[in-house]
C-alpha positions as CSV (number, residue, x, y, z in Angstrom):
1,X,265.3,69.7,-106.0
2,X,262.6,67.8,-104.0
3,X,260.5,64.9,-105.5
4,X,257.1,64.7,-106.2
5,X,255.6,61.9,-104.3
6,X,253.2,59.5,-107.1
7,X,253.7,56.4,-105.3
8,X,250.5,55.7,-102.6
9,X,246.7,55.5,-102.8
10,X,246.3,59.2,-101.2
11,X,248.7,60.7,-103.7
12,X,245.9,61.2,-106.6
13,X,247.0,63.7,-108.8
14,X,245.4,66.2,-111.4
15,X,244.5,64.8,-114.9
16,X,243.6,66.9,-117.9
17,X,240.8,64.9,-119.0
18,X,237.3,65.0,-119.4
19,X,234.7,63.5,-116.4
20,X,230.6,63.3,-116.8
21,X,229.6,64.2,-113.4
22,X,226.7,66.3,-111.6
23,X,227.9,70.1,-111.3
24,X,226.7,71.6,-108.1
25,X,223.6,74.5,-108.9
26,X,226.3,76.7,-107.1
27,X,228.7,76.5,-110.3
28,X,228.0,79.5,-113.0
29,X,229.0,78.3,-116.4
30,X,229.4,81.4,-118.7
31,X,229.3,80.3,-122.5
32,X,232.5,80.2,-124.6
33,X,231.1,83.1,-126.8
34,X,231.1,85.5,-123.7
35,X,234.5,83.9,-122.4
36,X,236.8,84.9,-125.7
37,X,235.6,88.8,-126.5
38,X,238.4,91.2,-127.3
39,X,239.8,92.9,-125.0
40,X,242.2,95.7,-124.6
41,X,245.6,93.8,-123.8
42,X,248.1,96.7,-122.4
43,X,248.2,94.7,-118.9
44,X,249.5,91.4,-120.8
45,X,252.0,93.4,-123.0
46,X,253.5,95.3,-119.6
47,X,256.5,94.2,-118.0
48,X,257.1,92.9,-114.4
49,X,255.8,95.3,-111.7
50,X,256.8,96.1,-107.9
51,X,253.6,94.5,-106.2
52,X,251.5,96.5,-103.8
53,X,251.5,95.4,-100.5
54,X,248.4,93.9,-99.1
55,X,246.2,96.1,-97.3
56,X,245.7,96.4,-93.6
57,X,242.2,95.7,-92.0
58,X,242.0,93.2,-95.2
59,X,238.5,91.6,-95.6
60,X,237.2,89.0,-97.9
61,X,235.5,90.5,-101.0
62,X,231.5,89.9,-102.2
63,X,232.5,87.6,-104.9
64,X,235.6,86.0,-106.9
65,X,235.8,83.9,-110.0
66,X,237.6,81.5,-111.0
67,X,238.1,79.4,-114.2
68,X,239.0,75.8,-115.0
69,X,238.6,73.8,-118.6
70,X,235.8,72.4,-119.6
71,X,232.7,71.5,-117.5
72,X,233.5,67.7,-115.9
73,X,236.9,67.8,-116.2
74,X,239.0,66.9,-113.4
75,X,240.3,70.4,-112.6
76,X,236.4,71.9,-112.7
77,X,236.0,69.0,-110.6
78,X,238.7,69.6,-107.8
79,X,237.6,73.4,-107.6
80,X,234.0,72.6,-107.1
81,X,235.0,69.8,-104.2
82,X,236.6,73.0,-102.5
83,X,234.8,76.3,-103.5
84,X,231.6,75.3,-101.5
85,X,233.8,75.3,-98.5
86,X,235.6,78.4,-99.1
87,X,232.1,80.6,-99.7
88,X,230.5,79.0,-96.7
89,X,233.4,79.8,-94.3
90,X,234.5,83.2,-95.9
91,X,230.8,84.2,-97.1
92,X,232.2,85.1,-100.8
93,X,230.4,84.3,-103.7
94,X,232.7,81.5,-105.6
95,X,231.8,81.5,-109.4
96,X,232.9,78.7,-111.4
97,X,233.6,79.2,-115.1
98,X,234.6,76.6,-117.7
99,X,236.2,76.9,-121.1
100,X,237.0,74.5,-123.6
101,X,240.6,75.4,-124.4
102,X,243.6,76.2,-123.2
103,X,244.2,79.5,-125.3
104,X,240.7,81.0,-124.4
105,X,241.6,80.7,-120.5
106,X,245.0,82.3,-120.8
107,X,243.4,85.5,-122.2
108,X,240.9,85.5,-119.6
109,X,243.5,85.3,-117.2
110,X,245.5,87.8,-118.8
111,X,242.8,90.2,-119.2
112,X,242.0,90.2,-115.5
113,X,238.0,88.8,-116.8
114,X,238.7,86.7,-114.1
115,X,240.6,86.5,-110.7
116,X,241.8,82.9,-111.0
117,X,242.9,80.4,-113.7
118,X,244.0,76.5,-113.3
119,X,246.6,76.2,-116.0
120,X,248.3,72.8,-116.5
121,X,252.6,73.6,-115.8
122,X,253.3,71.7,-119.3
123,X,251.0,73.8,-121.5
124,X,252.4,77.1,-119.7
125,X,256.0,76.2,-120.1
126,X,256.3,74.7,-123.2
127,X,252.9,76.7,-125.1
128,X,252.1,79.7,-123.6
129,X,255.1,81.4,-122.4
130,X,257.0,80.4,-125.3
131,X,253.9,81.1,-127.5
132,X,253.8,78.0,-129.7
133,X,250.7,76.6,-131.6
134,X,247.4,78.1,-130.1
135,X,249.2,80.8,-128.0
136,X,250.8,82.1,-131.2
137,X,247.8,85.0,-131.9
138,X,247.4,88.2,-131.7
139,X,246.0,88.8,-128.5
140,X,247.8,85.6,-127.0
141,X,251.5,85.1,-126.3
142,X,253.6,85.4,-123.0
143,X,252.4,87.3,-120.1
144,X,253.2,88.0,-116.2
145,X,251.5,85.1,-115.0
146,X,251.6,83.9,-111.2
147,X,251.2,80.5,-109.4
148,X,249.3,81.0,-106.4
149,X,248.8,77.6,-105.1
150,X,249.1,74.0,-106.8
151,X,245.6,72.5,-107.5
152,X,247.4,68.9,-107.4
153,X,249.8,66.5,-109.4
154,X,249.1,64.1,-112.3
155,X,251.1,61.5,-114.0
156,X,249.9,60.7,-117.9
157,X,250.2,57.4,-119.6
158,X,249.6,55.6,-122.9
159,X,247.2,52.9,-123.2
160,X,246.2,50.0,-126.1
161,X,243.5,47.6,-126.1
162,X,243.8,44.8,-123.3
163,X,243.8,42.1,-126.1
164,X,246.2,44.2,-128.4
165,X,249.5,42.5,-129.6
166,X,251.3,45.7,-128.8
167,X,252.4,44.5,-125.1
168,X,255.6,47.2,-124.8
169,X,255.6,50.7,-126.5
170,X,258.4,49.1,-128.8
171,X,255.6,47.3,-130.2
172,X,254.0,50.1,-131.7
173,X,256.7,50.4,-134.4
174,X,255.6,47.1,-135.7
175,X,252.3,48.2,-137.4
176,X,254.1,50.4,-139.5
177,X,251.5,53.4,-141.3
178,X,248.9,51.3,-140.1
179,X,249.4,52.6,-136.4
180,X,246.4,54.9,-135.3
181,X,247.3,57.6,-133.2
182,X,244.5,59.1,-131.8
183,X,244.6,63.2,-131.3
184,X,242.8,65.6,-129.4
185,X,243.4,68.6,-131.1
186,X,241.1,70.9,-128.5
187,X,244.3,71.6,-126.2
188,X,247.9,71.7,-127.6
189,X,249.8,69.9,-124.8
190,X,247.3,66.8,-125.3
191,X,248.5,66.7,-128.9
192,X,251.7,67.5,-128.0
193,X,252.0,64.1,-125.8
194,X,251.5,62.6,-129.0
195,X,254.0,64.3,-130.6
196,X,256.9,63.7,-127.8
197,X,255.9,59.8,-128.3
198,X,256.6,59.5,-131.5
199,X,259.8,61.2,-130.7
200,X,260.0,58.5,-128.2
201,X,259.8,55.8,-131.1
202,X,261.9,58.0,-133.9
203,X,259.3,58.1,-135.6
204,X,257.6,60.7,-137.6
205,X,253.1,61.5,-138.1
206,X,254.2,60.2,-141.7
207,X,255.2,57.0,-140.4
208,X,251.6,56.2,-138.7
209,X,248.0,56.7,-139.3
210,X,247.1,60.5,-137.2
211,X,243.1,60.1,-136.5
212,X,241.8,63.4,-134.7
213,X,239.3,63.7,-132.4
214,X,237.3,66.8,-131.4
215,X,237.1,66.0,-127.7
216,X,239.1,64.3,-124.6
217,X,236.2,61.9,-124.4
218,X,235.7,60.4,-127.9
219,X,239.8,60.3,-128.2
220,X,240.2,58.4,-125.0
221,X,237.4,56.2,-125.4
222,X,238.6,56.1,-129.2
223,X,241.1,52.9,-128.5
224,X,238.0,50.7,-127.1
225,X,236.0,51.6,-129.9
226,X,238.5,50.3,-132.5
227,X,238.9,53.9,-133.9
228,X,242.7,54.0,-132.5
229,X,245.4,52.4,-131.6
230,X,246.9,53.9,-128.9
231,X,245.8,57.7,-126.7
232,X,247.7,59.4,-123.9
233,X,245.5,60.1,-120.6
234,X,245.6,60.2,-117.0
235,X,245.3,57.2,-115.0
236,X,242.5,58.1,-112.3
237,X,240.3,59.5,-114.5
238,X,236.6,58.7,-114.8
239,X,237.3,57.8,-118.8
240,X,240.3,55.9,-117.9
241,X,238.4,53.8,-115.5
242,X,235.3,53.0,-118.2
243,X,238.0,52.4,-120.8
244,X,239.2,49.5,-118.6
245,X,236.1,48.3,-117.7
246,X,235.4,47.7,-121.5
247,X,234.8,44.2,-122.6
248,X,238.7,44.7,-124.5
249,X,240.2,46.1,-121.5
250,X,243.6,48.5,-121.7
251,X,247.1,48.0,-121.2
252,X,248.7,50.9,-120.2
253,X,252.3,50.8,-121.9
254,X,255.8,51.8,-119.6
255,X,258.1,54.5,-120.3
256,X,261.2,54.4,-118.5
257,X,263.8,56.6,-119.7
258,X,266.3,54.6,-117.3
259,X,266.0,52.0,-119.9
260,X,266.0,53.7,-122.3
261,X,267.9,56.7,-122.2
262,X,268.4,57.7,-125.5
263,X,263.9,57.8,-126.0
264,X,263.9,59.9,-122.7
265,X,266.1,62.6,-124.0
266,X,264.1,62.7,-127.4
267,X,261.0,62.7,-125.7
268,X,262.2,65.5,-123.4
269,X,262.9,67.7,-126.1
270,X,259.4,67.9,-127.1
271,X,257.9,68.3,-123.6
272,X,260.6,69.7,-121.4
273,X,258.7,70.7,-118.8
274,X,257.5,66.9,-117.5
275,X,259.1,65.0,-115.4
276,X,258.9,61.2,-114.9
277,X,257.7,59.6,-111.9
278,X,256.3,55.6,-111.3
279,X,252.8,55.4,-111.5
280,X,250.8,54.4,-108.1
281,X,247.3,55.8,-108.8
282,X,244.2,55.3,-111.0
283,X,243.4,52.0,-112.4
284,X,245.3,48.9,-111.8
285,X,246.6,48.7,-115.6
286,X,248.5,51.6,-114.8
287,X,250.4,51.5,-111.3
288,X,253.5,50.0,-110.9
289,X,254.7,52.0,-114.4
290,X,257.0,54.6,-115.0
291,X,255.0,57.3,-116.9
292,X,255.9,61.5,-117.5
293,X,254.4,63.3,-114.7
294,X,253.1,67.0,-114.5
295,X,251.7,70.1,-112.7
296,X,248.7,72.2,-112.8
297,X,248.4,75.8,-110.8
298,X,245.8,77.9,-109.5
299,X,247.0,81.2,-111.6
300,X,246.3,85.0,-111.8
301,X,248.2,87.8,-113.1
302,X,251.1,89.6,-110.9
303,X,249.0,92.4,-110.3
304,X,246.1,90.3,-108.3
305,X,245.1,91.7,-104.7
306,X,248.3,90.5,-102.5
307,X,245.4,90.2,-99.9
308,X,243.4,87.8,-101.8
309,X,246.4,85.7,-103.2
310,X,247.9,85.3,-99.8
311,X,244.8,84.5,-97.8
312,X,243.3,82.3,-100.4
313,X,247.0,80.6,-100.1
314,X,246.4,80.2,-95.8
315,X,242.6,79.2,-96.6
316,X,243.5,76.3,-99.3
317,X,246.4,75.2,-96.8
318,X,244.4,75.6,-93.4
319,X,241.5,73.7,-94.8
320,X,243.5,71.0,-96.6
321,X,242.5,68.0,-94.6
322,X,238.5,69.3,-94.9
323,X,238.9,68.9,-98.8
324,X,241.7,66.6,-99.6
325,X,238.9,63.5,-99.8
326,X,236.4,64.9,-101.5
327,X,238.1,64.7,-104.4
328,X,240.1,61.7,-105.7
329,X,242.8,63.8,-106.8
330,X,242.9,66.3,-104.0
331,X,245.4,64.7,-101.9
332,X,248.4,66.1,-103.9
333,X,247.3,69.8,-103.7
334,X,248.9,69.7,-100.3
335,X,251.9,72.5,-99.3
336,X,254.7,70.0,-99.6
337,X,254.2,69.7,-103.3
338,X,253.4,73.4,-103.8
339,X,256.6,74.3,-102.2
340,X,258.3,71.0,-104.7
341,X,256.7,73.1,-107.3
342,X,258.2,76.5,-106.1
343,X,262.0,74.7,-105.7
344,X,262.0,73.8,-109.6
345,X,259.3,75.9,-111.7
346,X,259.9,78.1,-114.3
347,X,256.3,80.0,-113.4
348,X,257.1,83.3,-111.0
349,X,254.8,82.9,-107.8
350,X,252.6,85.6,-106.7
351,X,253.5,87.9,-103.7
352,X,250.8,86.7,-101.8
353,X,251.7,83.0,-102.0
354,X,255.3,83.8,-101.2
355,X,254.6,86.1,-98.1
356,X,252.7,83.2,-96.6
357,X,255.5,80.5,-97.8
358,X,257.4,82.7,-95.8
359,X,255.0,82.8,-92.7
360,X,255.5,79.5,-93.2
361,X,259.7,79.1,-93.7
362,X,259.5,77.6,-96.6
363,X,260.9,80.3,-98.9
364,X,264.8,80.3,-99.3
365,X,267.5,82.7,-101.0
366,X,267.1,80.0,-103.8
367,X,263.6,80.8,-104.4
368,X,264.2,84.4,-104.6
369,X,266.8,83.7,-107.6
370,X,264.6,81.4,-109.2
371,X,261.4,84.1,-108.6
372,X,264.0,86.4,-110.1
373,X,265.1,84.5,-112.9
374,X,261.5,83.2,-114.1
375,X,260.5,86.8,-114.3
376,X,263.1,88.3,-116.5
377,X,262.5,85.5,-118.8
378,X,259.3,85.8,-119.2
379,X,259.5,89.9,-119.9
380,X,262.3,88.9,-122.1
381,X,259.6,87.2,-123.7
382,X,257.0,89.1,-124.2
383,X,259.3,92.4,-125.4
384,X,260.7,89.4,-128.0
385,X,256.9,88.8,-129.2
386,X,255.9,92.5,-129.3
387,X,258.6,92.9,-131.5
388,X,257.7,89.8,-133.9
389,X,254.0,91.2,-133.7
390,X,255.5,94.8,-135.2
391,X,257.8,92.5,-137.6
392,X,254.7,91.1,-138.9
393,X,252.4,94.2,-139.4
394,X,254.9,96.2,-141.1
395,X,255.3,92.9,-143.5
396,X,251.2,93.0,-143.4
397,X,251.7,89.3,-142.3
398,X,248.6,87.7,-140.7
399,X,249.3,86.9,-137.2
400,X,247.6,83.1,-137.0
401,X,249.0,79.7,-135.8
402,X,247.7,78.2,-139.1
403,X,250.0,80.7,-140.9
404,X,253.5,78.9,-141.8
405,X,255.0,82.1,-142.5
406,X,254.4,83.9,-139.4
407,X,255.3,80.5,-137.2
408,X,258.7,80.4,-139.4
409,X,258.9,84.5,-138.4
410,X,259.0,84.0,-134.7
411,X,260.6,81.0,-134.0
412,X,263.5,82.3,-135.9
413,X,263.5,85.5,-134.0
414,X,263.6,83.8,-130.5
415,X,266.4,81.7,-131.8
416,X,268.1,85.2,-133.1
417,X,267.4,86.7,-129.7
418,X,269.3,83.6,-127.9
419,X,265.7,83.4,-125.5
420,X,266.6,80.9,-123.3
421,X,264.4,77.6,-123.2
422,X,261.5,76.8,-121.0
423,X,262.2,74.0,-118.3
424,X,263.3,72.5,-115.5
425,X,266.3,74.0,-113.8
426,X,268.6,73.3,-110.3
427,X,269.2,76.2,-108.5
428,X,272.7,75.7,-109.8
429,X,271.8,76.2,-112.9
430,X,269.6,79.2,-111.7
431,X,272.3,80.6,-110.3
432,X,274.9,80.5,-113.4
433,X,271.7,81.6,-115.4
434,X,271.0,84.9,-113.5
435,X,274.9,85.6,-114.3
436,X,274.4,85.6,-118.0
437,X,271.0,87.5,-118.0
């Protein structure tokens, strides 16, 4: 399995969090009300199809779309540095669309309302596929989702107050219940991260203070404002780099499972699909520290235009070096890494993307077991889910995150259907996998 490189000023990596910054007029936001209508879902409920080829005499079309989170973040950011580029040499029309959570994307993706979707890996592996927390609806759960290209890298980190007695994250067992951990409850991997550090600690939300915040901003910002303790985030991010520059300061706090072994594992086990890396980006509190690391894609559906996947793939690569600055964490959405990504992911990658990997030689036997592999697990998936969803109508059970008794319903079933976990495999492991499926 390659190695994701973390470690020099031009390796900047992709961050989840929110940045205020000026939006070019080119950029069409489309309200949240518009993004979320119901629609008919028989493409997400279908199984794994044979692709159709691309065509021949290919041309660009008249417009695509393409959706990030929220306005200012740093994925809406890294596809505006680009998408300029791409409509001037190509002539397209590149509309930018934003939504504010992670659930409300998905659907649009799944739903074709739009042709392409940055997902972070995290949140697919260990939310949507598996359809935990806000993915657990009735129009949400597991679909045939592709990665077409890798938007860039991002290691995460926790931070205190510069002026804090809590120096190592051992420290933060010390205040007891009077520890606030701050929450942003508007994506579930955020407040997941939470979660996997108190697993990190042994320690349980009834052990500590939970203080909940609506937005990235106010819970990042939260810890310079006395409001909390301690909040995850992503070292090069505009926030990050305001926290620091408080009058307080932060002090970003190690974790280093080499240490530590036994807090790696645990921490794992709540967010498999990370990966830990030493920090050499974003602010200076930060480098120098080993921290989890993760992914984020540029995503459609399997059934996408080949053509489109595939050139957009030789565009995004061809044009690398005409982008890769004008965005501080552009640098890692580079081929290396998206052919890193397609030696360990647990995301199937679309035809197009693989045709030009290909092109390229950068496509092995291994990846066509892993491509193999990802994709049976995922409809084995989805047909567990559609039968948890008929469970739960014939037991006129209401089919909500918020609702204990549907949450107890399907977890049990996956674990009654033996549905393998989401994470990172060798192509070992692959391999004796495939055998079993």
């Amino acid at each position: 399995m390659q190695h994701l490189n973390f470690h020099s000023e031009s390796t900047i990596a992709r961050g989840f969090l929110l940045m205020k910054t000026k939006v070019s007029l080119w950029v069409t936001i489309i309200s949240l009300a518009v993004l979320i209508l119901a629609l008919p879902l028989d493409k997400s409920l279908a199984k794994s199809k044979t692709p159709t080829p691309p065509e021949t005499g290919w041309k660009w079309p008249a417009n695509i779309t393409i959706m990030t989170d929220v306005v200012g973040s740093n994925a809406h950011m890294m596809v505006s540095a680009w998408g300029p580029l791409l409509e001037a040499d190509t002539g397209m029309k590149v509309r930018i669309t934003a939504t504010s959570g992670a659930g409300a994307e998905a659907k649009m993706i799944r739903n074709n309302m739009v042709d392409f979707g940055v997902l972070v890996g995290p949140q697919v592996g260990s939310f949507l596929i598996p359809a935990r927390r806000g993915h657990a609806t009735q129009d949400g759960g597991p679909f045939q989702m592709r990665v077409c290209f890798l938007p860039s890298m991002a290691p995460i980190g926790y931070f205190v107050r510069g002026d804090s007695d809590i120096m190592t994250v051992d420290d933060l067992k010390k205040a007891g219940k009077g520890l606030k951990v701050g929450v942003s409850i508007t994506s579930p991997d955020q407040e997941a991260a939470m979660d996997a550090l108190l697993a990190w600690l042994k320690l349980d939300w009834e052990d500590v203070t939970r203080v909940e915040f609506g937005s990235w901003k106010a819970n990042v910002l939260a810890v310079t404002q006395e409001k909390a303790d301690v909040v995850v985030t992503t070292p090069p991010s505009p926030l990050t780099v305001e926290a620091a520059s408080s009058p307080h300061g932060i002090r970003f706090l190690e974790l280093d499972p080499a240490k530590n072994p036994e807090a790696g594992v645990r921490w794992s086990k709540v967010l498999p699909t990370f990966s830990f890396a030493r920090c050499g980006i974003g602010v200076k509190e930060a480098r120098g520290l080993m921290m989890p690391a993760m992914s984020g894609y540029l995503c459609s559906t399997e059934d996408q235009d080949q053509g489109l996947v595939y050139h957009m793939a030789k565009w995004l690569d061809d044009n690398f070096d005409s982008y890769k600055d004008k965005h501080p964490m552009l640098p890692t959405a580079s081929i290396d890494n998206l052919k890193a990504i397609a030696d360990s992911t647990w995301v199937p990658f679309h035809e197009g993307t693989i045709r030009y990997l290909k092109e390229k030689g950068m496509w092995t036997a291994a990846n066509d077991a892993r491509q193999e592999y990802n994709i049976k697990v995922i409809d084995m998936y989805i047909e567990a889910y559609q039968d948890a969803l008929r469970m739960a109508r014939e037991k006129k059970m209401k089919v909500n995150p918020e609702n204990k008794d549907w949450i107890e319903l399907w977890e049990n079933y996956k674990k009654e259907r033996g549905l393998p976990p989401i994470g990172l495999k060798t192509d070992t492991e692959i391999a004796e996998a495939l055998k079993a499926l």
